[in-house]
C-alpha positions as CSV (number, residue, x, y, z in Angstrom):
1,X,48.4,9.4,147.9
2,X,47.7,6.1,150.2
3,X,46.3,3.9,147.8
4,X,43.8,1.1,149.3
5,X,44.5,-1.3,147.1
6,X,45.6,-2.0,143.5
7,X,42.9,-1.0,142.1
8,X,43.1,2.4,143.0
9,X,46.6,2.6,141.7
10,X,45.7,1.5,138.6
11,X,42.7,3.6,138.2
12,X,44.9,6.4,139.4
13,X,47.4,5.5,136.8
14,X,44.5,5.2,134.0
15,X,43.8,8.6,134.8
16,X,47.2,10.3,134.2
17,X,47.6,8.6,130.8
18,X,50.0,6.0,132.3
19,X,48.0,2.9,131.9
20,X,46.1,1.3,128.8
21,X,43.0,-1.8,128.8
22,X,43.9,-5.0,126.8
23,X,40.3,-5.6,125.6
24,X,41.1,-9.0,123.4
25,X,41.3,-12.1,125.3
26,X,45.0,-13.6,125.4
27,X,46.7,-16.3,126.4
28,X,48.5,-16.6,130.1
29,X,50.8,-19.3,127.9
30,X,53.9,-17.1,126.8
31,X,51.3,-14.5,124.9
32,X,50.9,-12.3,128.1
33,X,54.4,-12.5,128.8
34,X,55.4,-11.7,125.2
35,X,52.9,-8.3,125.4
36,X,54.3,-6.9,128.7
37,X,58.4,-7.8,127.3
38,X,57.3,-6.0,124.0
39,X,55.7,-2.7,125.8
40,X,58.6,-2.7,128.4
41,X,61.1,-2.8,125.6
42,X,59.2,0.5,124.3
43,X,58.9,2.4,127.3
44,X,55.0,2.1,127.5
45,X,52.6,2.3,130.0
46,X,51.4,-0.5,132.3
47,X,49.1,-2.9,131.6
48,X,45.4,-4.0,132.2
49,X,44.5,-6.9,131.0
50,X,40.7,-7.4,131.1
51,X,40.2,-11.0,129.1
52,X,42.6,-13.3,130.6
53,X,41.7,-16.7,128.9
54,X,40.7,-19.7,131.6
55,X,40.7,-17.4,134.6
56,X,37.8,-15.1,136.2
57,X,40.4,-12.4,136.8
58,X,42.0,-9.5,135.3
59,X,45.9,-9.4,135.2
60,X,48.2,-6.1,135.3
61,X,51.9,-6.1,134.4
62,X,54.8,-3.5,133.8
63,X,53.4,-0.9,136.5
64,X,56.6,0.0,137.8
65,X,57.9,-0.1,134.0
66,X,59.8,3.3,134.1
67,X,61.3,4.7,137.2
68,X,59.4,8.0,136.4
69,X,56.1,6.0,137.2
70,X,57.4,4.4,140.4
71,X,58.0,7.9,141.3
72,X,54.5,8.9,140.4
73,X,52.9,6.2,142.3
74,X,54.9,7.1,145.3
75,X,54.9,11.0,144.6
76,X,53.4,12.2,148.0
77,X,55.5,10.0,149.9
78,X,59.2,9.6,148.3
79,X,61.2,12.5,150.0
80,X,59.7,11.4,152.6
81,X,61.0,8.0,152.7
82,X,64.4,9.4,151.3
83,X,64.5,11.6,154.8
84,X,63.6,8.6,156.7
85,X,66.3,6.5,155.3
86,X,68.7,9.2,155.7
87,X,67.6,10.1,159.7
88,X,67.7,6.2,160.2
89,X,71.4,5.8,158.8
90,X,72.3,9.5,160.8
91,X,70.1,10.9,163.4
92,X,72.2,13.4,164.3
93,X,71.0,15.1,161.5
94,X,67.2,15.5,162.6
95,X,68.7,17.5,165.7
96,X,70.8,19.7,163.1
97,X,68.3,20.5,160.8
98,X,64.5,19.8,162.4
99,X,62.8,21.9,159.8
100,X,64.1,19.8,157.2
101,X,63.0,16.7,158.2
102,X,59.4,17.6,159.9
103,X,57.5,15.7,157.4
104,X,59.7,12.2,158.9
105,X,57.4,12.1,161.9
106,X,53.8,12.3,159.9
107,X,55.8,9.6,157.5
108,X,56.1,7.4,160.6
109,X,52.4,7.7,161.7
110,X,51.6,5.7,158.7
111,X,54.5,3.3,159.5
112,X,53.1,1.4,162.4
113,X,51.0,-1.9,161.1
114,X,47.3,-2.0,162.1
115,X,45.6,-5.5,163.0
116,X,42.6,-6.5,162.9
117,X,40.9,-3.8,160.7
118,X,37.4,-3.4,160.6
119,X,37.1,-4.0,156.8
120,X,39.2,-7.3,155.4
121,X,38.7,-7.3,152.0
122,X,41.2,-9.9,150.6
123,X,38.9,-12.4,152.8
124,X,36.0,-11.9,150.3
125,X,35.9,-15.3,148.8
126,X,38.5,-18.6,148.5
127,X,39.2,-19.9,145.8
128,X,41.7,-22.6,144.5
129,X,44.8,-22.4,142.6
130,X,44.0,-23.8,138.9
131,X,41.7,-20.7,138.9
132,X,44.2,-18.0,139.2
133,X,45.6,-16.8,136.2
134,X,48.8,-19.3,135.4
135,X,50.9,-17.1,133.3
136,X,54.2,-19.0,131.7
137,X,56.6,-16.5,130.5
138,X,59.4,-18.8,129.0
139,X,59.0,-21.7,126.5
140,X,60.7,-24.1,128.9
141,X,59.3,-22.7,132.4
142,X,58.2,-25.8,134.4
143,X,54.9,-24.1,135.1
144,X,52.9,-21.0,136.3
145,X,55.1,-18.8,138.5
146,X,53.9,-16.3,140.7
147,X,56.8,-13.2,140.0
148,X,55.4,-10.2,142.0
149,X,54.4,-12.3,145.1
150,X,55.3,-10.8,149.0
151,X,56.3,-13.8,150.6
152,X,55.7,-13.9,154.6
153,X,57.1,-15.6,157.3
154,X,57.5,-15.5,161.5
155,X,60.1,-15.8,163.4
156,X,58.9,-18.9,165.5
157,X,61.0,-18.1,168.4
158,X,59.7,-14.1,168.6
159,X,56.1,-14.7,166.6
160,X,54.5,-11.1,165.5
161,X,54.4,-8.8,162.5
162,X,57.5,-6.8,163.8
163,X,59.5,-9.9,163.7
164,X,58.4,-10.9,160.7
165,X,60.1,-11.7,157.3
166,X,59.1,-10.1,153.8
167,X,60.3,-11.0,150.8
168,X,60.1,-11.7,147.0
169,X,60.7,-15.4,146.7
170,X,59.2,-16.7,143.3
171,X,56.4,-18.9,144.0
172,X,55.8,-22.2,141.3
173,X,52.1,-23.0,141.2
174,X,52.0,-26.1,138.6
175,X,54.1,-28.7,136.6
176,X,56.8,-30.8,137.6
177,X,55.3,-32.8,140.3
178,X,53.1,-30.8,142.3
179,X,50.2,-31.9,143.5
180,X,47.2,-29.0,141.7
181,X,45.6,-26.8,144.6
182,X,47.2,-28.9,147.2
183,X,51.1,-28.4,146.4
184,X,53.3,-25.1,145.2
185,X,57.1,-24.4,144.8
186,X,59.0,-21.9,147.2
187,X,62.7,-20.5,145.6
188,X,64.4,-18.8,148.1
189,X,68.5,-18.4,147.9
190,X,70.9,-17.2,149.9
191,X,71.0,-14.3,152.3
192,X,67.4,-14.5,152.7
193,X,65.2,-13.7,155.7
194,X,62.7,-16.5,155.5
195,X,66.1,-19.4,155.7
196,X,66.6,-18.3,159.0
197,X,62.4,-18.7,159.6
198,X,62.5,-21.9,158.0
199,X,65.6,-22.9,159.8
200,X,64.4,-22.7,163.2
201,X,61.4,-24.6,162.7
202,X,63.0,-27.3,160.7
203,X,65.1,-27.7,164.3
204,X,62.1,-27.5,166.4
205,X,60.5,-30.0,164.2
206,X,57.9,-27.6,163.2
207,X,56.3,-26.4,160.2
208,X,56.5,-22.8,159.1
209,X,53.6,-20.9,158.2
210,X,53.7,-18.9,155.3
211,X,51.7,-16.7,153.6
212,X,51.9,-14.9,150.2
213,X,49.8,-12.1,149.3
214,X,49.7,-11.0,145.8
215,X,48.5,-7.3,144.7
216,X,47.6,-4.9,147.1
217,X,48.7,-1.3,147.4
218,X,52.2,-0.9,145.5
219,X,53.9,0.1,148.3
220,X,53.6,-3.3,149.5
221,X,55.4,-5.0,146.6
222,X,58.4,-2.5,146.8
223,X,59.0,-3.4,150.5
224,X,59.4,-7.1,149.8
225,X,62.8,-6.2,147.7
226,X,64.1,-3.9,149.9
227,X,67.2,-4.2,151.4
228,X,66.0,-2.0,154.6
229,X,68.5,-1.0,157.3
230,X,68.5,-3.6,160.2
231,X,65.9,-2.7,162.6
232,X,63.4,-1.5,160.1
233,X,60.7,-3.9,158.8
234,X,58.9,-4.7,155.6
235,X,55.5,-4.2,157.1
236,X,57.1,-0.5,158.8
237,X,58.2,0.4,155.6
238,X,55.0,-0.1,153.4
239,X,53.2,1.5,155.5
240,X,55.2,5.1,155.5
241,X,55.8,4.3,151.6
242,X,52.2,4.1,150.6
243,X,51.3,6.5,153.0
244,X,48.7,3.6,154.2
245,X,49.0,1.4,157.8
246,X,49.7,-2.1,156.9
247,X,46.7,-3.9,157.6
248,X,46.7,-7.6,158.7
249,X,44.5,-10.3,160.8
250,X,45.2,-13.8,161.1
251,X,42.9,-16.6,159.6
252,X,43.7,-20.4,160.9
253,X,46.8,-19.0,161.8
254,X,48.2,-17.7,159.0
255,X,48.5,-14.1,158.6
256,X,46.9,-12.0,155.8
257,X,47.4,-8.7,154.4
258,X,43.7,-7.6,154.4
259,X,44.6,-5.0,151.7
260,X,46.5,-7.4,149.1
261,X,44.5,-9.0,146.0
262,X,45.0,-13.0,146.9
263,X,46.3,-14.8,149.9
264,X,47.6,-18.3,149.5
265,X,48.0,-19.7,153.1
266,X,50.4,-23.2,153.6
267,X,52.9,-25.1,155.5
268,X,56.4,-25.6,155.2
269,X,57.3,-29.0,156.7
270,X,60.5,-29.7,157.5
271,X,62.9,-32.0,154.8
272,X,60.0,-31.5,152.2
273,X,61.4,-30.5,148.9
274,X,60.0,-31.1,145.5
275,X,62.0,-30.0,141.9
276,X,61.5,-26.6,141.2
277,X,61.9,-24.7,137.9
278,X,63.1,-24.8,135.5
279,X,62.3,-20.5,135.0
280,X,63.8,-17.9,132.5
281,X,65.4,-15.8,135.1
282,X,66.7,-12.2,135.1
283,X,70.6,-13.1,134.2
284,X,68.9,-14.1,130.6
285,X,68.9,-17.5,131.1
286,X,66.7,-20.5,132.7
287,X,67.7,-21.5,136.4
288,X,67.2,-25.0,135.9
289,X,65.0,-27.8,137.7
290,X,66.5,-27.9,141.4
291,X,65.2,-29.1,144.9
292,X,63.4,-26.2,146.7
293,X,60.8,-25.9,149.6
294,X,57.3,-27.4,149.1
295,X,54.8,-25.1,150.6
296,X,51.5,-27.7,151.4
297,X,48.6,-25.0,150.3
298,X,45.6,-24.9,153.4
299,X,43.8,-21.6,151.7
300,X,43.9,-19.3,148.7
301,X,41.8,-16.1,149.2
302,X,40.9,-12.9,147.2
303,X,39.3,-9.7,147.3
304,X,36.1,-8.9,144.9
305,X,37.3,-7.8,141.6
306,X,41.0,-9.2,142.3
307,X,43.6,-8.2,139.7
308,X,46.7,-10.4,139.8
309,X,49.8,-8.5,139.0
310,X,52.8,-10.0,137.2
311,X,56.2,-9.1,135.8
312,X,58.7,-11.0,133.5
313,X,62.3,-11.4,134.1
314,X,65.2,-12.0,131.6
315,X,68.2,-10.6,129.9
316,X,68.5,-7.1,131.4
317,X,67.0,-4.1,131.3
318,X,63.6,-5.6,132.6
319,X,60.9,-4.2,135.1
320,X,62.8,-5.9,138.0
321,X,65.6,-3.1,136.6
322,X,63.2,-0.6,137.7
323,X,62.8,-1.9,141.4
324,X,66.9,-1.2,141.4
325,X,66.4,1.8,140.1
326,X,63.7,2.7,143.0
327,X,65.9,1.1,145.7
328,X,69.1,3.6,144.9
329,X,66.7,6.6,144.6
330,X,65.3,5.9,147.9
331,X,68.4,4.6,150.0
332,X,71.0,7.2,148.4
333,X,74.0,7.0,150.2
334,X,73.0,4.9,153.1
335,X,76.4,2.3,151.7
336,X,78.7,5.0,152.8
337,X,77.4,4.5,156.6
338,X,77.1,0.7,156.5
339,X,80.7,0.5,155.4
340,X,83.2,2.6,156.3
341,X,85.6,3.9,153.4
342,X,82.8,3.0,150.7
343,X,82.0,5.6,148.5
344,X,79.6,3.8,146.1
345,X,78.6,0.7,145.1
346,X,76.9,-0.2,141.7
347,X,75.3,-3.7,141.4
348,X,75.5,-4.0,137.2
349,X,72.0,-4.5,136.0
350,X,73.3,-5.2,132.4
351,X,75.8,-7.8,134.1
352,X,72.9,-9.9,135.8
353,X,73.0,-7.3,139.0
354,X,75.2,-10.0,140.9
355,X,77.9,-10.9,139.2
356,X,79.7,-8.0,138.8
357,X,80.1,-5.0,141.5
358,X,81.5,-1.9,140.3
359,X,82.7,0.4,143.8
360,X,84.8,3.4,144.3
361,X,86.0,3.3,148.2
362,X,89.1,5.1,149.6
363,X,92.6,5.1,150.0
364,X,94.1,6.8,152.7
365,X,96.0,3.8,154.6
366,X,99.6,4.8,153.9
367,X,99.4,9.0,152.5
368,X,103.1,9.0,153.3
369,X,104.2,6.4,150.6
370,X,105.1,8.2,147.1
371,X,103.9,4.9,145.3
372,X,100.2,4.7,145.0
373,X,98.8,1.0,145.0
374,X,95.9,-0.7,146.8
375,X,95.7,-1.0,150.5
376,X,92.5,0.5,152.2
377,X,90.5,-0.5,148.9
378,X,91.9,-4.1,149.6
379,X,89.7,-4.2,153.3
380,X,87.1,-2.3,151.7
381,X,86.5,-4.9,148.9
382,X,86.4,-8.0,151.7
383,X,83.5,-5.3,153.8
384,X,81.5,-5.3,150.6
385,X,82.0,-9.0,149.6
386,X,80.8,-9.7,153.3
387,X,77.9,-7.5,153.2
388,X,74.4,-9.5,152.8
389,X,73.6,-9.9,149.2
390,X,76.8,-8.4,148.0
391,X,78.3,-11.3,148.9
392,X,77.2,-13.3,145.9
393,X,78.8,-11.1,143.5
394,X,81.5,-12.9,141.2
395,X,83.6,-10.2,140.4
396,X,84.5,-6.7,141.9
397,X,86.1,-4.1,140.4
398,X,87.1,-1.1,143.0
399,X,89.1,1.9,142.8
400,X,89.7,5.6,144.7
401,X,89.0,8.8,142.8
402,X,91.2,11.3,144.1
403,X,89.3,14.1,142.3
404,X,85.9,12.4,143.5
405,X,84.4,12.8,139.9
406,X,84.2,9.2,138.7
407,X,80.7,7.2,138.9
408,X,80.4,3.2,139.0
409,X,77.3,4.3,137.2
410,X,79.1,5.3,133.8
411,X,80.6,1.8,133.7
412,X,82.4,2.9,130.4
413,X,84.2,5.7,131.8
414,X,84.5,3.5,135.1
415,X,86.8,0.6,133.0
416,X,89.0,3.3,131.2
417,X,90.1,5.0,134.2
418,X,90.8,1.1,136.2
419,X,92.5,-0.1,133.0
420,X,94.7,3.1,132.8
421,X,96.0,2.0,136.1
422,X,95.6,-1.8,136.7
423,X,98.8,-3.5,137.3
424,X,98.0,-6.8,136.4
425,X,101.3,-8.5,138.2
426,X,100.0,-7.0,141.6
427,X,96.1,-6.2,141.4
428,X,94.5,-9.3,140.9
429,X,92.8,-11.2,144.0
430,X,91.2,-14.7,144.0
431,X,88.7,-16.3,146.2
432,X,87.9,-19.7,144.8
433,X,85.4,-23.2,146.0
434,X,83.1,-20.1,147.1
435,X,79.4,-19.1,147.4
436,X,78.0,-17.3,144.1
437,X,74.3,-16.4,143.2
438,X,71.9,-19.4,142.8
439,X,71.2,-18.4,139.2
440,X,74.8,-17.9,138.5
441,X,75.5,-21.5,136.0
442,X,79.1,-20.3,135.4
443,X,80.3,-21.9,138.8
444,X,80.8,-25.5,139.5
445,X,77.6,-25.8,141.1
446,X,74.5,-24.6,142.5
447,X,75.7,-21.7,144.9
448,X,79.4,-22.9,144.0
449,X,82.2,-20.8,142.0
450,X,85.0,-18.1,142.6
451,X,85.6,-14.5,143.1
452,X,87.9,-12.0,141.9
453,X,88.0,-8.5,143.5
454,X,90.5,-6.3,140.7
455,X,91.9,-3.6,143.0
456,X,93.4,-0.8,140.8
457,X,94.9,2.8,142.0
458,X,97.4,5.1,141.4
459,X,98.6,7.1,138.2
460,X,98.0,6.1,135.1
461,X,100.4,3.8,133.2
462,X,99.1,3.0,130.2
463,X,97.3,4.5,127.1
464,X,94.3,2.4,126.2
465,X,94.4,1.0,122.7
466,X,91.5,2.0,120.8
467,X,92.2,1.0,117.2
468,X,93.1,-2.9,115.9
469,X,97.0,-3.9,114.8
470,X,96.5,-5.1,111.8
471,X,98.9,-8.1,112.9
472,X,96.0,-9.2,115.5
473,X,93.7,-9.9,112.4
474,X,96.6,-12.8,111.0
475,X,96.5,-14.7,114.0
476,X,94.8,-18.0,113.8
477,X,94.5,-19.0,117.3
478,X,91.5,-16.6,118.0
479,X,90.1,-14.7,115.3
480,X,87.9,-11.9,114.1
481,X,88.9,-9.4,116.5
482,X,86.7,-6.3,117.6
483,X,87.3,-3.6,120.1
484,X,84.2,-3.9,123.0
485,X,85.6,-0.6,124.7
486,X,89.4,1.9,124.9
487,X,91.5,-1.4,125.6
488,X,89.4,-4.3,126.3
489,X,90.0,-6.8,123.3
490,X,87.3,-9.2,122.3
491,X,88.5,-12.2,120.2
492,X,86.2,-15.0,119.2
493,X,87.1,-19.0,119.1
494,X,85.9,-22.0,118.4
495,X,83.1,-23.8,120.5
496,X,84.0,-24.7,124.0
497,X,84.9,-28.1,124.7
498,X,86.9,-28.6,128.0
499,X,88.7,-26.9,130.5
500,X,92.0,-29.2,129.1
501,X,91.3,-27.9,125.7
502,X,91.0,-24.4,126.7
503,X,94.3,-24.6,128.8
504,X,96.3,-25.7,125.5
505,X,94.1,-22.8,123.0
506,X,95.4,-20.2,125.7
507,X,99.3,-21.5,125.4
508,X,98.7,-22.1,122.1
509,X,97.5,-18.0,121.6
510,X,100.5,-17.0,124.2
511,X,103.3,-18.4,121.8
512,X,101.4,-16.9,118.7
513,X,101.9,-13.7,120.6
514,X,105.4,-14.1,121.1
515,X,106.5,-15.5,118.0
516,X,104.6,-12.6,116.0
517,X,105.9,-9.9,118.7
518,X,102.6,-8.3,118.7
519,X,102.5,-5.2,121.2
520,X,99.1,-5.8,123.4
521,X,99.7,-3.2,126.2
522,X,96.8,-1.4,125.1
523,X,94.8,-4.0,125.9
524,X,94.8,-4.9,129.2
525,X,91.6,-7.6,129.1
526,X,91.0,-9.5,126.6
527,X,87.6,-11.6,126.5
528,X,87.2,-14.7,124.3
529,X,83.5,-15.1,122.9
530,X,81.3,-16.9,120.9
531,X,80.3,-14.2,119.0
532,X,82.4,-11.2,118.8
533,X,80.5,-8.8,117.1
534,X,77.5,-9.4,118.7
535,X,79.3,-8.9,122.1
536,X,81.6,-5.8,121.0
537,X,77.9,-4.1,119.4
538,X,76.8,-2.5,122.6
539,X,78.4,-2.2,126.2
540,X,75.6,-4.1,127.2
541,X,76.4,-7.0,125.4
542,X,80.1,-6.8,126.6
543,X,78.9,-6.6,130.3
544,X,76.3,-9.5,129.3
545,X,78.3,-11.9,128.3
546,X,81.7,-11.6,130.1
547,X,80.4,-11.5,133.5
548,X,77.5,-14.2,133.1
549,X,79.3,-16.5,131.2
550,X,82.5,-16.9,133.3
551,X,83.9,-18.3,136.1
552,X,87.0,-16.6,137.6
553,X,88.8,-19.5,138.9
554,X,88.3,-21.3,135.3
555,X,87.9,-18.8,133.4
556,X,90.9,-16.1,133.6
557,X,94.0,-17.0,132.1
558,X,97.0,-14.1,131.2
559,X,99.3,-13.5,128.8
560,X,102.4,-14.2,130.3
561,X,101.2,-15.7,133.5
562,X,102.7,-17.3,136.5
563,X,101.9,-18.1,140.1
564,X,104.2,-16.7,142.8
565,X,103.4,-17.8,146.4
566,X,99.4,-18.5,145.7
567,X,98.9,-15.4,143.6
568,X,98.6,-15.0,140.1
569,X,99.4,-12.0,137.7
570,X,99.9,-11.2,134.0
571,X,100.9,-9.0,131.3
572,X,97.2,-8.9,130.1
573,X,94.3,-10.8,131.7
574,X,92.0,-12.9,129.1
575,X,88.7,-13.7,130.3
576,X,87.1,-17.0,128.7
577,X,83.3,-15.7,128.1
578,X,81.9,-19.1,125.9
579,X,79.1,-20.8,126.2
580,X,80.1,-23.9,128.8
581,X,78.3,-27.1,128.1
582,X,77.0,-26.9,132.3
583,X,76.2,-23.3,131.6
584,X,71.9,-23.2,131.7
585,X,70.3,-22.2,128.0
586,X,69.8,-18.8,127.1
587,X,66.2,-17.6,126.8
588,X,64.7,-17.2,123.3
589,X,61.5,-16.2,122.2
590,X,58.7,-18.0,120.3
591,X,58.2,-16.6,117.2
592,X,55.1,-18.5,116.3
593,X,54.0,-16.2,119.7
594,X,55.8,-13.1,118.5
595,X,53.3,-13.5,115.6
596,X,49.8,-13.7,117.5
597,X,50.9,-11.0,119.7
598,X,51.5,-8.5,116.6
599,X,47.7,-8.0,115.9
600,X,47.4,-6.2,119.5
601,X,50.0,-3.2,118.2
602,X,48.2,-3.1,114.5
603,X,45.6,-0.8,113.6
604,X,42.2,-1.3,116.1
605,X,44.3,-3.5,118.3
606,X,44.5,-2.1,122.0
607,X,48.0,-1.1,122.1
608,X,48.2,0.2,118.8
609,X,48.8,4.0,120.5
610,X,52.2,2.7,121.8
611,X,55.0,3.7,119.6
């Protein structure tokens, strides 16, 4: 189905039982936000919201809540897409198997953009920014973000839609010190296509035009987070997802995507930053007030009846878990042809998606040695760790499965079989004074922190503990011990204080080990928490809070340590998972909000179907 515009999805959606009307007004300040993180957390439908309090327009969140709705939306055109992805990663096999992948070619007809269309909707009526709906998710947001925008930029060296850049980059509309209808925020970080836009004009002296549409068909949204194989653009890709050309014309310069909802047109002018943020992000804490890009606003446009789609990002699960989801239905196994000896690759949405990397690669370097141990998986794990956004991960855990039945995806099953075979005097590789994610606090600052790739194979050496010594409940070091999974330990301590402090708790826990000649080879990793039964509950917490809340160079100690020509090894590795005092706050919802937002799931509220 080619949807024309949001609209049509949602009416599609409304149709099929997969969409309900918020009829009360409510509140773009935290109440929406607390609706949509209340139906998500329930599985429910998406939403319509048709009383949006201080703006004209209707609002719509949580439409690609479930990945079984994604695939609804997209149903006519998804194998599709999955063929195309495939041909476009190995052509051979359209020439093996032609039947098989006829539909690619009708898929492509839709893939080439269309300028200039007779009809240009979005260019209905301008408008100004203070009267789009500015929805603050987080109690100490610095404003009105913009979270499902599609952020466009040219290459100002090779101008044109097929040189283009597509991406979501959240967008801040007011607070801090922006100028109202005149100034907004751009966050972009690392490894993102619109730098090396923004780059090129900053040299030339030049501003760079960008344009962010907001709405239009679905199709369009899910292109601006995919990571598409080089070669293939945004624009390309909407079009054969939404089975739709991309339509576009330029106004003043800028371009538009006729189709979309609202266009906001501006400048980016070279050395012009303004604080951005702070913004509950999707690791489950704020990313604080930083410099970003100031984007001067020339025009803000919008189509009749405009709806303005939003989502909310936090602690994971969340919608944005849902675009993941999409993005490994629809790309499969294109890892195994972008690096060689990769198997798979599982970003950990629990984890914060980029901290922690779970991969399974291949080890066939030295078949002639008796001794298994790491050596191929050693130059896989610097491919991965050089690979666009893979790159900002903080720590990678990879491994070969002889019997090819393991899956990064069952991340329990995944750390038993690792820790069954780590050896923690030969497995353990740093990479400190590095580049980690921009929302990644842990580090030493903004971009700044470590690595550690864990590189375990061979047969299994150990039996995981998965019952407590009795003896580990005496010590007095760390204390009220829990076990988080089969031989990872979780101990909790006493606030954080410094790195000095920490230094003489760990020797302090080493000799208490010693002297009480307490057997921890069942353990292999032990984590040191806050809160120990809150983060041994659910593997989600453990994932949670050790790999947001540490920072490998700083944070990984050993039982038994030492340092032997630069690298370091253990007995058992300990993993210090506290709350830093530089680590950004944790998001936490208003309960006085929580309250007003109860009367919409009571009987006669709108969403009192959703159970």
């Amino acid at each position: 189905m080619g949807y024309k515009s949001l609209k049509d999805c949602l009416d599609d959606l409304e149709k099929n039982n997969h969409l309900i009307r918020i009829k009360e007004e409510v509140d773009p300040n935290l109440e929406m936000a607390a609706i949509h993180l209340r139906v998500y957390e329930m599985g429910g439908p998406a939403l319509l919201y048709e009383n949006v309090k201080g703006t004209q327009f209707q609002c719509a969140s949580n439409i690609y809540g479930t990945l079984e709705r994604s695939k609804f939306i997209f149903r006519d055109t998804f194998s599709k897409i999955q063929d195309l992805i495939e041909i476009k990663n190995n052509p051979v096999k359209a020439f093996k198997n032609p039947f098989k992948y006829a539909g690619v070619s009708m898929a492509a007809l839709s893939a080439l953009p269309l300028k200039n269309p007779l009809s240009k909707p979005v260019l209905f009526k301008e408008t100004t920014i203070d009267q789009l709906p500015l929805i603050k998710h987080w109690p100490m947001d610095g404003g009105a973000f913009v979270t499902l925008p599609q952020v466009y930029s040219e290459d100002i060296d090779k101008p044109g839609i097929m040189n283009s850049n597509l991406g979501m980059y959240r967008i801040q509309l007011n607070g801090n010190d922006y100028l109202l209808n005149k100034e907004i925020g751009l966050h972009y970080q690392l490894h993102r296509g619109i730098g090396v836009h923004q780059s090129k004009a900053n040299k030339a002296g030049k501003p760079l035009k960008v344009s962010v549409f907001i709405g239009g068909p679905p199709s369009h949204a899910v292109a601006a987070v995919m990571p598409l194989p080089e070669g293939l653009s945004e624009m390309t890709f909407a079009g054969a997802l939404g089975n739709r050309r991309f339509r576009y014309a330029y106004q003043d310069g800028f371009c538009v995507s006729t189709d979309a909802d609202f266009v906001i047109t501006g400048e980016v002018y070279p050395n012009e930053n303004k604080p951005e943020g702070p913004f509950g992000d999707h690791l489950g804490y704020y990313s604080l007030k930083h410099d970003f890009p100031l984007m001067r606003v020339h025009k803000v446009y919008h189509r009749e009846g405009a709806i303005w789609p939003f989502t909310v990002v936090g602690r994971p699960p969340q919608e944005d878990t849902s675009f993941g989801q999409i993005i490994h239905e629809l790309t499969g196994n294109a890892i195994k042809h972008e690096l060689p000896g990769v198997k798979e690759v599982h970003a950990v949405d629990a984890a914060g998606v980029h901290p922690l990397l779970l991969a399974i690669g291949s080890e066939r370097y030295t078949p002639y040695n008796q001794t298994k141990q790491p050596a191929e998986l050693l130059t896989i794990a610097n491919h991965i760790l050089g690979k666009g956004q893979l790159s900002l991960a903080k720590y990678l855990f990879i491994t070969a499965d002889d019997t090819n039945k393991l899956s990064t995806h069952k991340e329990a099953e995944f750390y038993q079989y690792i820790l069954e075979r780590i050896d923690l005097k030969r497995d353990l590789h740093f990479y400190t004074n590095t580049s980690i994610d921009t929302l990644d606090y842990s580090g030493t600052g903004l971009n700044s922190g470590s690595k550690l790739v864990v590189a375990a194979y061979g047969d299994k050496v150990r039996t995981l503990a998965k019952e407590l010594n009795l003896s580990l409940k005496e010590l007095k070091t760390f204390f009220y011990p829990q076990i988080a999974l089969p031989g990872v330990l979780v101990f909790q301590s006493s606030k954080f204080e410094s790195y000095e402090k920490a230094q003489e708790e760990f020797k302090n826990f080493n000799e208490e080990i010693k002297q009480k000649q307490i057997d921890l080879n069942g353990f292999p990793l032990i984590v040191l928490v806050d809160d120990s039964s809150f983060t041994a509950a659910t593997l989600n917490n453990w994932l949670w809070i050790t790999f947001t809340r540490s920072n490998p160079s700083h944070d990984v100690y050993g039982i038994n340590s030492f340092t032997q020509f630069k690298h370091f090894g253990c007995d058992n590795m300990i993993i210090d998972a506290r709350i830093k005092p530089h680590h950004a706050p944790v998001l936490e919802r208003n309960p006085d909000i929580e309250k007003r937002v109860d009367k919409l799931f009571e009987k006669g509220g709108s969403l009192s179907s959703i159970k």
